[in-house]
N, C-alpha and C positions, 0 to 999 in steps of 0.2 A: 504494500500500500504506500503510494506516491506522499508525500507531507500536504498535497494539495488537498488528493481524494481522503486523508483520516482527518482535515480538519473539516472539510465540509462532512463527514460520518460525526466529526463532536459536537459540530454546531447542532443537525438532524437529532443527536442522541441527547444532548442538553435540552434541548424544545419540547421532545416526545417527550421527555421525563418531566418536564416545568407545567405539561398538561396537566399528566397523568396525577401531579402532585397538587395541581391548581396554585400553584405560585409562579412569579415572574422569573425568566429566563436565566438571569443574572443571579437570579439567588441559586438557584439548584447548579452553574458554573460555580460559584464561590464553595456551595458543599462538595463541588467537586474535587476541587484544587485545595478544601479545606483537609479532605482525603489524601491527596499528595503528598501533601507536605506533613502530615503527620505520621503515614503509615510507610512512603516512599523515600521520602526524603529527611525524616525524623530531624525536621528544624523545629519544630512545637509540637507540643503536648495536646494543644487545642485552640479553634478560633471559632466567635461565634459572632454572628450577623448582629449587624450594630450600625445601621446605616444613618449618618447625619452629613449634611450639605449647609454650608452658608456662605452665598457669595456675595455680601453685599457689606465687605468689608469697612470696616471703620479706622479709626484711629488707637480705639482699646483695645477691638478684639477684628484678625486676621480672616482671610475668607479660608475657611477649612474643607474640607469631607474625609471622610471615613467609609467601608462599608461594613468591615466587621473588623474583630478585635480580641484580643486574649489577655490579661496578664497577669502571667506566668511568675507567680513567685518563687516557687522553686529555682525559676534560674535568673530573677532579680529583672526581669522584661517583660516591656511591653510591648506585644506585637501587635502591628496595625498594619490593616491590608484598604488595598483600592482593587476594585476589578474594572476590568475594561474589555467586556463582553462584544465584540463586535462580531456581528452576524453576516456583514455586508463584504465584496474584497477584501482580503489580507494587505494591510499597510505595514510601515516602518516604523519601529520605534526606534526616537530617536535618543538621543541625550537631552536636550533640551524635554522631552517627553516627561522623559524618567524625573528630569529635577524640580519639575512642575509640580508631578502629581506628590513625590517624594516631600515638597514644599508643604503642600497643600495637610499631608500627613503630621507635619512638623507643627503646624501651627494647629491642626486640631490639640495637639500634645500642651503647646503653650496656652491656648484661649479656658484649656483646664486649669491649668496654675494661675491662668489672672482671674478665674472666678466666673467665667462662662455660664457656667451649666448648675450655678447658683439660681438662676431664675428661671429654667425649664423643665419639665413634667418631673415631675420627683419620682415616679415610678417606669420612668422609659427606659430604655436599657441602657443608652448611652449617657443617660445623668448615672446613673448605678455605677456605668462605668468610671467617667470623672472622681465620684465618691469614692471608690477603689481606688483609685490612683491618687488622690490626696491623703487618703488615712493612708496609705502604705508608698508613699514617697520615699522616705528614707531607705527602702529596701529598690527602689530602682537604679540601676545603672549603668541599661542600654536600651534603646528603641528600635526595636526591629519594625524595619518599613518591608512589605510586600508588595509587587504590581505583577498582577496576575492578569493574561493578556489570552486572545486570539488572534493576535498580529503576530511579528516576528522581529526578533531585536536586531536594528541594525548590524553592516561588518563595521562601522564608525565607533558604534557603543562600545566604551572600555569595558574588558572582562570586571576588572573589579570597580564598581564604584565608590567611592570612598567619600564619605559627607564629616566635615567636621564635626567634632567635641559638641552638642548642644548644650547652651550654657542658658540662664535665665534666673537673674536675681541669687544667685550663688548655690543652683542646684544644677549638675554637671552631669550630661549623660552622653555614652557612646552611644553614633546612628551608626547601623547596619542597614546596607539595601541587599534587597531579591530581587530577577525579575524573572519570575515563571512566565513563559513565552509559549509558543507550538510546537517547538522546537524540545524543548525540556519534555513538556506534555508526551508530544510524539513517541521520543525516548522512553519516558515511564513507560509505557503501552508495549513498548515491543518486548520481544522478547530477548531472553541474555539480560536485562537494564541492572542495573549496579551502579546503588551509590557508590560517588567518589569518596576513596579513604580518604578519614584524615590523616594526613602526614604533618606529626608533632616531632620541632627541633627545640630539645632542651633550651640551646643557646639564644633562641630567638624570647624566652621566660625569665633569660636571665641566672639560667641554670650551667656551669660548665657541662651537668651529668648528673642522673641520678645513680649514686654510688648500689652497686649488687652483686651476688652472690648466685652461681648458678648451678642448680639443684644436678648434681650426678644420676640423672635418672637414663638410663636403657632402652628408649621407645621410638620406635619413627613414626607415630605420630606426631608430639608435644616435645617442646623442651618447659625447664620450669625456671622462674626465676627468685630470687628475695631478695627486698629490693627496699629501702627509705628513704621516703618521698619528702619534702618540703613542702609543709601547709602552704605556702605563697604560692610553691606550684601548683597545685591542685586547685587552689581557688581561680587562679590566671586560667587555667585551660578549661575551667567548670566555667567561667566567665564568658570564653571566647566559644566554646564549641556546645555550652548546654546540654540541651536533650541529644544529640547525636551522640554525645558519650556514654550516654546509659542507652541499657535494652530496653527492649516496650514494657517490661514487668517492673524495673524498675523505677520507670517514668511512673506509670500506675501506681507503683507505691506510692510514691513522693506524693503522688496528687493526692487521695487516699489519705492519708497520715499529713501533711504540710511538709515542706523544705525543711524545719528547723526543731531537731529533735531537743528539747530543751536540757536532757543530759551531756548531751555531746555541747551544747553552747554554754551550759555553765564550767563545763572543763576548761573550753577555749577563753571564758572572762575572767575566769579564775583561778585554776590550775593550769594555764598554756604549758609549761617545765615538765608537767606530769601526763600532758596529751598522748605521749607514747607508750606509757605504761598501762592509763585508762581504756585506752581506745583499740577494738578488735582487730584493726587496721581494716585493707580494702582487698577484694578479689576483680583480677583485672586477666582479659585474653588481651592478645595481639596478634595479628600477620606476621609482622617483622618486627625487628628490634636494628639496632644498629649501636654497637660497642664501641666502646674508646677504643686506639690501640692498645692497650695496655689488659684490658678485656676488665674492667671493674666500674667503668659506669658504663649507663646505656643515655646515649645523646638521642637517638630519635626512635619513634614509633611509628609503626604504620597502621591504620585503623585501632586505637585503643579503642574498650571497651568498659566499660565499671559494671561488673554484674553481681558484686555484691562490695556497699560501701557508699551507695549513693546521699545516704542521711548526711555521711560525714562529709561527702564531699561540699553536698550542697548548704553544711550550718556554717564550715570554714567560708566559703564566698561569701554567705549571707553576714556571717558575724565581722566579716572586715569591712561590708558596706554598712550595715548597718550601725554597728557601735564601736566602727572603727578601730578597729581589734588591729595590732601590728605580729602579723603570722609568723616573725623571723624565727621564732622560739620552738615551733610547732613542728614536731616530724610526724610523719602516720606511718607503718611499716604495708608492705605491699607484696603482693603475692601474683607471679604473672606468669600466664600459661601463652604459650606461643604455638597454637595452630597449624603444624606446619601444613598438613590435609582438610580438606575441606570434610566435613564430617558432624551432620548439624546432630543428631545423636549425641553426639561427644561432648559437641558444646551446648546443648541443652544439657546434660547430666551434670557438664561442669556448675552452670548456673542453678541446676537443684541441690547438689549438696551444698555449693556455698555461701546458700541460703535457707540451708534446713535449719539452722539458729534462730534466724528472725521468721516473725510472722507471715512471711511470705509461702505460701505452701506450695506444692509440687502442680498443683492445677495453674497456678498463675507463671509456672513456667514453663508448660508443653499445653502448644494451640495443636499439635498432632494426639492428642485424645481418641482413642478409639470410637466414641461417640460422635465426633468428627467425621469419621468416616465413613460410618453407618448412613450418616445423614448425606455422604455423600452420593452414596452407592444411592439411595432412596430417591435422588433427584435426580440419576441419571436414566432411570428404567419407569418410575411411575407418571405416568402422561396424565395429566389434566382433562376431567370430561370435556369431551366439544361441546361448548356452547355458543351463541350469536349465529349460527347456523354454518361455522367451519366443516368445512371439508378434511380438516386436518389435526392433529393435536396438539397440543404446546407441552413447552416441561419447564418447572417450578428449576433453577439453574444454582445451587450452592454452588459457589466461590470457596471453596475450604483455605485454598493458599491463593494468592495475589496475584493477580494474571490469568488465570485459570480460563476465566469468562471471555475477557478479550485478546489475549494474545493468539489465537488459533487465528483468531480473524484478521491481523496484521499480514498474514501469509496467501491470503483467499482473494479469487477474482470476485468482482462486484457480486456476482449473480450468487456466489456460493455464500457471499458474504448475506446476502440480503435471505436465503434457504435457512442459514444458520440460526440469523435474528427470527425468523418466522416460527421456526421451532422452538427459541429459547429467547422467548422478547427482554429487551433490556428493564421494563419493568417485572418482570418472573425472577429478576435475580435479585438473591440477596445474600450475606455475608456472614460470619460469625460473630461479630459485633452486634449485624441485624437482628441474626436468631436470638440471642443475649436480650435485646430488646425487646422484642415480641414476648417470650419465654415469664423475663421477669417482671413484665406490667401484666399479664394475663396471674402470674402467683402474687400481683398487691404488693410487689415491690417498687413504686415510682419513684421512690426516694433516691434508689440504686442507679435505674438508667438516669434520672438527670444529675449522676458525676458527669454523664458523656461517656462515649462509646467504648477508650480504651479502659476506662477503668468498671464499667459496670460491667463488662465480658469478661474480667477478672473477677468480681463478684461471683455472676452468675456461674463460673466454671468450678469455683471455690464449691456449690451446691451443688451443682453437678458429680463431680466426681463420689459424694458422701452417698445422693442418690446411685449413684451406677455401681458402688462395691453392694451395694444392700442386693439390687436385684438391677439387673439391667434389661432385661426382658420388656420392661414399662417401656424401653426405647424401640419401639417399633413401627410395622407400615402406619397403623392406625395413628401414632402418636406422630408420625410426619406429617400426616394429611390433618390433624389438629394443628399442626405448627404453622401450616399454609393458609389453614383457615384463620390463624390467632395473626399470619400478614395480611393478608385481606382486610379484618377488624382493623388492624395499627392502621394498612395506609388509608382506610374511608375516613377514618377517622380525620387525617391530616388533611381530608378533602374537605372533609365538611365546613374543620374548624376557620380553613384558611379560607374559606365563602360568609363566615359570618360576620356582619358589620363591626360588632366590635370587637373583634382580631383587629381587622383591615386599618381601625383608627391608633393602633397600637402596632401593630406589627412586631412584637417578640414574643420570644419562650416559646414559641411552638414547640420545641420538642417536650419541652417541661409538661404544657398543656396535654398534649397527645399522650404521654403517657400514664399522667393523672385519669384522666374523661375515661381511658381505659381501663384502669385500676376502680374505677369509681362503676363504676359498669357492671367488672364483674363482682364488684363486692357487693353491690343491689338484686345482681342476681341468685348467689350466695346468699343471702341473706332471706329469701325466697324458697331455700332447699331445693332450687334448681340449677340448672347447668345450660350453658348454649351449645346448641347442636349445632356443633363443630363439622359434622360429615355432611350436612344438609350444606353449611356454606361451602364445603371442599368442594362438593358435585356439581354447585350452582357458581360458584367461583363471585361471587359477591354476597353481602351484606343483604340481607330483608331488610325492605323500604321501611318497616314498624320499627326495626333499634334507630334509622336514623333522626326520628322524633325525639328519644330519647337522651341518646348520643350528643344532639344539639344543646338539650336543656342541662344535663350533664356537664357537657365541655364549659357551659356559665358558671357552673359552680367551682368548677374548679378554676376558672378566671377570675371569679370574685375572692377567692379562698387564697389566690397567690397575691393580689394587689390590696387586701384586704390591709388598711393603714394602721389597724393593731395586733397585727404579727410579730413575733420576737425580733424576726430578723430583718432589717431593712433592707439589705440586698435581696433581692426576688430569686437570684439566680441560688444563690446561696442557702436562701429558707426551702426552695425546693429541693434539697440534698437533705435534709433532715425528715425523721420519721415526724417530727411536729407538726411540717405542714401537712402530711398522711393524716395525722389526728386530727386533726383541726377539719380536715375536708370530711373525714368522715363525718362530724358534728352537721352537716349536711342535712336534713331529712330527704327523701325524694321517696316517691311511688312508680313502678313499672307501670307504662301502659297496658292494659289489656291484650290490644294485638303482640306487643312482646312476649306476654308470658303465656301466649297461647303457642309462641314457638318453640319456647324452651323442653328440656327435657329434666326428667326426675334425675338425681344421683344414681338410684341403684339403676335404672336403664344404663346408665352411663358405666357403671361399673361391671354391667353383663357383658357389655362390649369389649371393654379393661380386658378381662380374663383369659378370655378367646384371641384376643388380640396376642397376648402374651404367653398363648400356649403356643398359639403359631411360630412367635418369634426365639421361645424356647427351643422349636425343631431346627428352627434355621442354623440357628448356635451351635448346636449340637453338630450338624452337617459341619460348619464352615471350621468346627476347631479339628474335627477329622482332619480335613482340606489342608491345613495350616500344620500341622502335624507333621505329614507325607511331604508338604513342600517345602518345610525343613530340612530336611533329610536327613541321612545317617550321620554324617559326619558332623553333623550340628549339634547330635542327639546324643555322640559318643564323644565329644570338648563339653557338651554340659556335664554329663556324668563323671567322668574325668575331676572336671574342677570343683564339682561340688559333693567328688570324696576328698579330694587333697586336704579341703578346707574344712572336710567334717561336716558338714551340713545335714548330708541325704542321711536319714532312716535307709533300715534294710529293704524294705518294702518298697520305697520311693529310687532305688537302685534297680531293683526288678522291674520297675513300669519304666524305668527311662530304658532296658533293656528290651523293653517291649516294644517301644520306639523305636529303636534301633529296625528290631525283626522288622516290624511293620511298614517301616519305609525302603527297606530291604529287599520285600517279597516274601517273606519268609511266615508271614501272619495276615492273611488275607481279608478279617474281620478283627474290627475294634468294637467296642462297648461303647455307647454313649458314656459307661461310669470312668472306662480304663481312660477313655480320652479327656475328657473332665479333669480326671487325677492328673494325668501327665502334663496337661496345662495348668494347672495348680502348681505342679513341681518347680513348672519354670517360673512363675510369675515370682513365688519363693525366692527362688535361687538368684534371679534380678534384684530382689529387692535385698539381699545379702552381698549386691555388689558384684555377684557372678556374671559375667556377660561375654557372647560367642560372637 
C-alpha cells in the first residue's frame, strides 16, 4: 500500500468510525493517535480531549487552543496536543507551521498561570485542567507539545525541533515538540515497525560511567550486570525519556499508586547518606551496553528499560523538582540483564519475578494469558448472524497483539483489501483494553475503567486470572457471544449519549459517562433479579429500541451525579476513579420501563444456559490438552522429567505420567484418559511455577 492509497484508507477509516460512534471526525483521529502514542510509541501514559480555542487575543491573555491534554505526574509533564485533521489533499508542513500551532500551545500553558480559566465553567474539562496545573505547579518541568497531522512534514523541517526554556514570572519549564505526520502513522501500521531505541551516553548526564561489576554467568542468552547508579542520573534520564523507560505494567503502576511513594521521599528528604542501604534498588534489561576500556563502567545503553524500580525512579525526579532535593549524595544499586536474543518469554519472566515483591502481580505482567487466546481463537471461527439482509457474514475481529487487525492489509491489492474489511469491518474490532472495558462496566466496576485503558486492563486481568484458576470453563462460546453483546450495549451506549443535548453543550467524560449509564443499567437490572439477554442481542446484533428509553434517562443521572457541585472531589475526572462517585450514583432511584423488563430474563434461565455452556467447553479442554501434549513431544517431555528429578520436585507417581508422555507422543500408547492428560498438564504447570522450564 502506496503512502497515498493508506492515507486516503485512514481518512475513509477515521469517518466510518466518527459515524458509527456519532462524534466529529477529529475527535475519533485524536483517539487514534491518542492510541499511538501510548501503546506504539510509549511517549505518555494518556491524553484526553480537552478542546478550547481563543483567538481574539488581548493584551493579558494570548490567543491559545488546545485539543486534548494529559498531565502526567508521574513524569512531572504536561502534555498538550493540537490535531490537524485534514481530509482534503495532503499538504506540507512547514516550520513556520509547526511554531504557530506549537505557539498557540505555549500560550494556552501561560493564559493558565495569568488566571484565564479563573472565570470559565468550573466544571469543563479544560478549567479542571488549568486547576491541575496550578495546584500541582511545582511538580512540572517540561511541556510536551504534540501536532498530530494528515499532511506530511516537510524535507525543510529540522529533524529535531528545539523550542527554548519557557520561563514566566520565575516558573521554568523545558518544551519538547512531536510531530506525528503520515509518514510516522504509515510506519506504525506496517509491519516489522519498531520503536526507535533509546540510545543513553552516560557522558552526555554528566556521568564519566556508571561504575559495575559483571555477573560470571554461562548462558547465551543474557549477560548480567551490578551496577551503582547516581540518583542525579536516574532522575536526568527519568526527566528526558519518561514513560519510554518503563514497561506498560509499570506505567500502570505509577498511574495506579501516584509517582511518589512517600517512603522512598522521606528517605531522599531525610536520610539521602542512607538511600543505598534503605532502598531495594532497580531491575533494569538492555540491548546493549557499551564498556569503558578498562571494562568497569558502562558509558552507554541501548534501549534501557526499568521493569522493576519505577517508584524510585520517579520520587528521585519528582523530589528534586519539587522540594529541590540536591541528588549528589544518593546512589541506588542496579541490576541489569542484557538480552542478547530476542525472547519475549524470557523477558516477561524476567519482569515477573522482579516484581513478585511489590504489588504488582503476574497478571499485570503477561497480556499473552491463555484466556487471551481462547478469545482469540472465538473471533476467528464464530461468524455473526446475517442481519440487514446480507448475503454474507461478518466476524467480531480481537486484536490480541498490535497489528494483528491491520497489518495483513498493508500487503493486499484494493479489492482484497476492501473483501477483508467486508468480513471483519473496522467497527467489529476491538482490543484487550476494549474487552477490559466492556467486561468490567457490565460486573459494576466504573470506577476501574475510568483510570483509562492501560491501567483498568491491568485491573481487570488482576480478576481474571483469580477467576480462571477456580474454573475456566465459564470462558466459553457462550461467554464470547455475551462479550459481543456487552460491545454492542458499550458502543449504543456512546451513540446515544453523544446525541443528547446536554452532552453536546459540555462535551467531556464521555468515556466516564458510558461507563457509568452502563454500570447503572445493569445494577437496575440486578436489582430486579433479572439479567439481559445477552444471546437475543448476539443474534440480532443490536440493542432493543425499549433499553434505549432507559439508557437515555440513565446516562442523566449519571451526568448529574459527576457534575453534581457537592461531591468530595472537585476534579470530575478524578471523582470518577473513586468507588464514591459509584455510591453516590447509586443513591439514584430509577424504575425499568415495562417494555425493558419484559425482555429481560430470570437468573436461573440464565444459569441453565451457564452449565451447558460449560460442559461443552469442559470437552473442548479436554480434547485441546491431549493436542498440546503430543505437540510437545518426547523430547520436551523427557528435559521436563529430567529437571524436575534433578531438582527433587516430581512424586513417584508424577515421574510415571511424565513417562506416559513420553510413550504417548512416541506411538507407543495410543489412548490417553481425559484424567492421565489433566495430570500430566498439572505436572507441568507445577514444575513452571518451580522455575523448571524447556
Amino acid at each position: 500500500m502506496t503512502i497515498e492509497e493508506f492515507r486516503e484508507y485512514l481518512i475513509n477509516d477515521v469517518n466510518s468510525e466518527a459515524v458509527s460512534k456519532n462524534q466529529h471526525p477529529t475527535d475519533t483521529f485524536i483517539e487514534n493517535i491518542t492510541d499511538i502514542l501510548v501503546n506504539d510509541f510509549s511517549m505518555l501514559s494518556d491524553l484526553e480531549q480537552c478542546y478550547f480555542e481563543f483567538n481574539k487575543g488581548t493584551k493579558s491573555f494570548k490567543n491559545m487552543k488546545v485539543d486534548a491534554a494529559y498531565l502526567e505526574l508521574s513524569t512531572n509533564t504536561l502534555n498538550l496536543m493540537i490535531a490537524d485533521y485534514n481530509e482534503g489533499p495532503m499538504t506540507i508542513i512547514t516550520n513556520e507551521y509547526i511554531m504557530s500551532k506549537a505557539q498557540l500551545m505555549l500560550n494556552f500553558f501561560e493564559n493558565i498561570l495569568k488566571g484565564y480559566f479563573r472565570n470559565t465553567e468550573i466544571a469543563a474539562n479544560y478549567t479542571q485542567l488549568a486547576f491541575d496545573v496550578l495546584r500541582n505547579l511545582g511538580s512540572i518541568k517540561k511541556v510536551h507539545i504534540f501536532i498530530a497531522s494528515t499532511n506530511i512534514i516537510g524535507e525543510r523541517v529540522k529533524k529535531t525541533i528545539n523550542l527554548p526554556i519557557y520561563s514566566y514570572q520565575g516558573k521554568a519549564c523545558n518544551v519538547e515538540v512531536d510531530i506525528i505526520d503520515i509518514i510516522k502513522i504509515y510506519n506504525v501500521k506496517s509491519e516489522g515497525f519498531d520503536k526507535d531505541d533509546i540510545e543513553i551516553s552516560t557522558i552526555d548526564f554528566g556521568e564519566k560511567g556508571i561504575p559495575c561489576i559483571k555477573a560470571d554467568i554461562n548462558d547465551n542468552i543474557y549477560e548480567a550486570y551490578l551496577a551503582v547508579v547516581p540518583g542525579g542520573f536516574l532522575a536526568d534520564i527519568y526527566d528526558k525519556y519518561g514513560p519510554r523507560l518503563l514497561e506498560s505494567n509499570v506505567r500502570s503502576f505509577l498511574n495506579v499508586r501516584g509517582a511518589v511513594n512517600k517512603g522512598i521521599r522521606g528517605t531522599i528528604l531525610n536520610e539521602r547518606g542512607r538511600f543505598f542501604a534503605y532502598n531495594n534498588g532497580i531491575s533494569t534489561t538492555a540491548k546493549e551496553i557499551e564498556l569503558s576500556k578498562d571494562g568497569h563502567y558502562i558509558v552507554k545503553f541501548k534501549d534501557l528499560q526499568i521493569i522493576n524500580g519505577g517508584q524510585t525512579t520517579a520520587s528521585l525526579a519528582s523530589a528534586r523538582i519539587k522540594d529541590n532535593v540536591d541528588l549528589s549524595h544518593i546512589y541506588v544499586q542496579m541490576k541489569l540483564t542484557i538480552v542478547k536474543e530476542v525472547d519475549e518469554g524470557f523477558i516477561r519472566n524476567i519482569s515477573k519475578f522482579a516484581n513478585s515483591q511489590n504489588k504488582v502481580t503476574s497478571a499485570d505482567l503477561n497480556s499473552n494469558h491463555p484466556f487471551f487466546n481462547r478469545v482469540e481463537d472465538f473471533s476467528r471461527k464464530i461468524f455473526v448472524p446475517s442481519a440487514d439482509g446480507k448475503t454474507y457474514q461478518e466476524l467480531w475481529f480481537f486484536e490480541r497483539a498490535r497489528g494483528q487487525y491491520e497489518q495483513p492489509m498493508m500487503k493486499m491489492t484494493k479489492a482484497k483489501r476492501d473483501e477483508y474489511q467486508r468480513i471483519r469491518p473496522k467497527d467489529k474490532k476491538f482490543t484487550k483494553t476494549d474487552l477490559a472495558k466492556y467486561l468490567n462496566s457490565a460486573d459494576l466496576r466504573p470506577y476501574d475503567v475510568s483510570w483509562g485503558s492501560e491501567v483498568n486492563a491491568e485491573k481487570f486481568q488482576s480478576i481474571l486470572e483469580e477467576k480462571w484458576k477456580k474454573d475456566d470453563t465459564i470462558y466459553n462460546e457462550s461467554f464470547y457471544k455475551e462479550v459481543i453483546a456487552k460491545a454492542i450495549i458499550f458502543n449504543s451506549i456512546e451513540k446515544i449519549i453523544s446525541d443528547q443535548l446536554w452532552y453536546k453543550e459540555n462535551k467531556a467524560y464521555r468515556p466516564q459517562l458510558v461507563t457509568y449509564t452502563f454500570a447503572k443499567f445493569v445494577y437496575e437490572i440486578n436489582k430486579e433479579n433479572m439479567v439481559i439477554n445477552y444471546k437475543q442481542i448476539w443474534d440480532r446484533q443490536v440493542i432493543p429500541e425499549a433499553f434505549v428509553k432507559d439508557i437515555v434517562k440513565l446516562a442523566k443521572q449519571a451526568f448529574d451525579n459527576m457534575y453534581d457541585e457537592n461531591r468530595q472531589n472537585s476534579n470530575i475526572s478524578s471523582y470518577c476513579k473513586t468507588k464514591t462517585c459509584w455510591d453516590n450514583l447509586l443513591r439514584y432511584t430509577y424504575q425499568l420501563s415495562e417494555e425493558t423488563e419484559k425482555l429481560l430474563i430470570t437468573k436461573e434461565d440464565k444459569q441453565i444456559l451457564d452449565i451447558s455452556a460449560k460442559k461443552d467447553q469442559k470437552f473442548d479442554n479436554n480434547i485441546n490438552i491431549e493436542m498440546q501434549i503430543f505437540a510437545k513431544g518426547v523430547i520436551y517431555w523427557k528435559d521436563l522429567k529430567q529437571k524436575g528429578e534433578q531438582q527433587g520436585i516430581l512424586t513417584y507417581n508424577e515421574i510415571q505420567l511424565l513417562d506416559f508422555a513420553c510413550n504417548y507422543c512416541s506411538g507407543f500408547n495410543l489412548n490417553i484418559t481425559t484424567k492421565q492428560a489433566g495430570a500430566i498438564w498439572f505436572i507441568r504447570e507445577k514444575l513452571e511455577k518451580n522455575g523448571v522450564v524447556v
